[in-house]
N, C-alpha and C positions, 0 to 999 in steps of 0.2 A: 109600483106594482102594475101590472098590464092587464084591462080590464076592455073587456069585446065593445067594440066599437058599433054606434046607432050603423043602420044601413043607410049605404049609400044611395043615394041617387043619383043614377046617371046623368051625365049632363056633357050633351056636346058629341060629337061624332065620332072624339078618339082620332088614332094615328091609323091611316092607311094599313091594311093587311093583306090585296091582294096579291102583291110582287112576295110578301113574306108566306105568304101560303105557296106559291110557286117554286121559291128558294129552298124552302122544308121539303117539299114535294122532290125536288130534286136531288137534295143533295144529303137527306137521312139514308138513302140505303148505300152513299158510297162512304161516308162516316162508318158506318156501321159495318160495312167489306173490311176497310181499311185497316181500324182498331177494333179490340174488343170492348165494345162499351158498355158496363156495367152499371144497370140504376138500381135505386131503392131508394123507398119511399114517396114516391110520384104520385100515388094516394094520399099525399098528406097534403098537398095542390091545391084548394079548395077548385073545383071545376068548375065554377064562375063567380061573376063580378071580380073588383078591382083584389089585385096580389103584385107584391113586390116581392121576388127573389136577390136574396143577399145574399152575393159567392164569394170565395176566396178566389187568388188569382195568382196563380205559380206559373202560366205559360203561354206560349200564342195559341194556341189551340182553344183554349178555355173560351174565348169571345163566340168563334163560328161553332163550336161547341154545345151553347147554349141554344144559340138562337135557332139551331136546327135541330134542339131533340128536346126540348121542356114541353112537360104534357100537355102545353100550351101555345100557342104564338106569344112571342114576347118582343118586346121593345127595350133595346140595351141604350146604357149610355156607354157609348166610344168616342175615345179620344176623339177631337176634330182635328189630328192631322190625318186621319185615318179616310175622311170625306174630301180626296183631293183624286186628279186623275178616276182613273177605270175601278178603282177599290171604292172612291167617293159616291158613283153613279150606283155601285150595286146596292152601297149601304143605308142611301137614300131608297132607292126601290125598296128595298125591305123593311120601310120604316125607322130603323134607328136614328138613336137621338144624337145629335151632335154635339159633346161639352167640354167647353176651354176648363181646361184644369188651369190649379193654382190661382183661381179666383174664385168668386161666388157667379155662378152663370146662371143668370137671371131666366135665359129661351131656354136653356136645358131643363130647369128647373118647370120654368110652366108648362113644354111637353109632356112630361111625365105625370105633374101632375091632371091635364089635361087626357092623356090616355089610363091613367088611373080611376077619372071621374066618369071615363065612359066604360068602366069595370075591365078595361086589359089589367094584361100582363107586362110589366117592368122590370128588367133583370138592372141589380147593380152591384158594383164590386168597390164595396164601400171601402178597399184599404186604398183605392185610387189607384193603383197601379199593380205590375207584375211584382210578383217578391217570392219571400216563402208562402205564402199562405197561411198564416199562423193566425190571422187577425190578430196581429201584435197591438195595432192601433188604427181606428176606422176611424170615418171624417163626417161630417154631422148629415151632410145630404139626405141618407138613408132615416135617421129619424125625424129629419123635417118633413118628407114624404108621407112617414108613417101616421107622424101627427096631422097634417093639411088632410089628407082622405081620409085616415081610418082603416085604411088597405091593412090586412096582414102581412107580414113580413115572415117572409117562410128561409130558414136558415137552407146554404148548399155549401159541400164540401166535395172539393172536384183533387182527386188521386190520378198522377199516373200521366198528364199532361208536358211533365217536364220531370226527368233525373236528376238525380242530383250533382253536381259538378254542372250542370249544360247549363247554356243563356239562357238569357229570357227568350228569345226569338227560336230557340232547339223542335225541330218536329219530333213527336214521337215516330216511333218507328214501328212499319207496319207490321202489325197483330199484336201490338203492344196494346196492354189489360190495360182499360181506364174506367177509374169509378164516379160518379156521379149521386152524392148521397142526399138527399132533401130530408129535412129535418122538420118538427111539430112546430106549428106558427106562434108568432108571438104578436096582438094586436094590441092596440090605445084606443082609447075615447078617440071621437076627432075635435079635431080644434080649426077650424074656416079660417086658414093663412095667418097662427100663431106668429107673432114678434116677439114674444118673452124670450132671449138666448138661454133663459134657466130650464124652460121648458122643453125645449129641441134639443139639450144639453141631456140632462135625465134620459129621455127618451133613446137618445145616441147612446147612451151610459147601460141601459137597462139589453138593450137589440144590441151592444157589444159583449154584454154576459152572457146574453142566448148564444150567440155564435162561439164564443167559445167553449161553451156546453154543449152544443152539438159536435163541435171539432171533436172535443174530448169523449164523448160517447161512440162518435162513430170510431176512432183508435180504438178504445176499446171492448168493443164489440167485432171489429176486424182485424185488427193488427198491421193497419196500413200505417204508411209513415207518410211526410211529406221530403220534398226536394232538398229542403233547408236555401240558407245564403244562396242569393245569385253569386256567379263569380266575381274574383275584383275586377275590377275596370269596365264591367258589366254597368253600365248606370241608366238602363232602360228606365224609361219614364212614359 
């Protein structure tokens, strides 16, 4: 059971923000020309100290997405093939985190816990990759996080970034409705760089019930659907 977490003390400077206040600055009102972008619940945000947002992930859009419309500056983890060339320079300017998937990454892990200690925002997409969106099955980062700070973990469920039939890589098309739903947080006690795998275990167990309790409340209360299946031979990673 999830029970409100002692408050935090800041600790430490956090991850750069002003190349990311720049990027938002510039590039929410062309997001928002482009598609129709639909939020709710953005209130449910606490408007300060440390928060993790935890998305599903159905599409390329989803990433720039975030980082340029959450009621907040946030700090994502993306892929690190993503930090290579002219993509790599911008996503460094903007603070995000850089994490070698398919292992346990050690810098990515202490950035985030590091701009979490100094009360940012952290977006992660705990199924690790593009898919359906379903949070069929999430992978433990997200409640390691939640236990090492104490950070609430605020559920998001993102509609409308991808069709169904299309790739992973598909843009939507312009004035194409996209929703954006944040859901009621879910905190723990904190635990100062927990080692029990029983405990990060539960925690991941407990933040994979919320998100699918939020997936499912937000269908039905709207009647959105998701993309389903990538296609075959589609094996984005």
């Amino acid at each position: 059971m999830s029970v409100p977490a002692p408050p935090l003390t800041p600790y430490g400077k956090g991850l750069k923000e002003s190349g990311l206040a720049v990027l938002r600055t510039v590039l929410d009102g062309y997001i928002r020309r482009r598609w129709d972008v639909n939020e709710r619940g953005n209130g449910l945000v606490p408007e300060e100290g440390p928060v993790i947002l935890a998305s599903n992930h159905i599409g390329w859009l989803d990433g720039p997405l975030l980082i340029v419309t959450t009621p907040r500056p946030a700090h994502a983890w993306v892929k690190s093939e993503m930090f290579e060339g002219k993509t790599g320079l911008l996503m460094k300017l903007a603070g995000q985190i850089s994490v070698r998937r398919r292992t346990t990454d050690a810098g990515a892990l202490r950035q985030a816990v590091q701009a979490l200690q100094a009360g940012q925002v952290v977006v992660v997409y705990p199924e690790g990759t593009r898919g359906d969106g379903e949070f069929t099955a999430i992978e433990g980062g997200v409640g390691y996080l939640a236990l090492v700070t104490g950070a609430p973990v605020v559920p998001v469920a993102i509609f409308g970034t991808r069709q169904a039939g299309e790739s992973s890589g598909a843009k939507p098309a312009k004035g194409a409705r996209i929703d954006v739903m944040y859901g009621v947080p879910i905190q723990f006690a904190r635990h100062d760089w927990p080692r029990e795998k029983e405990s990060v275990a539960e925690a991941t167990h407990l933040i994979h019930e919320h998100l699918l309790s939020h997936l499912a409340d937000v269908r039905k209360k709207t009647k959105l659907e998701l993309p389903g299946k990538l296609p075959a031979g589609d094996n984005h990673e």
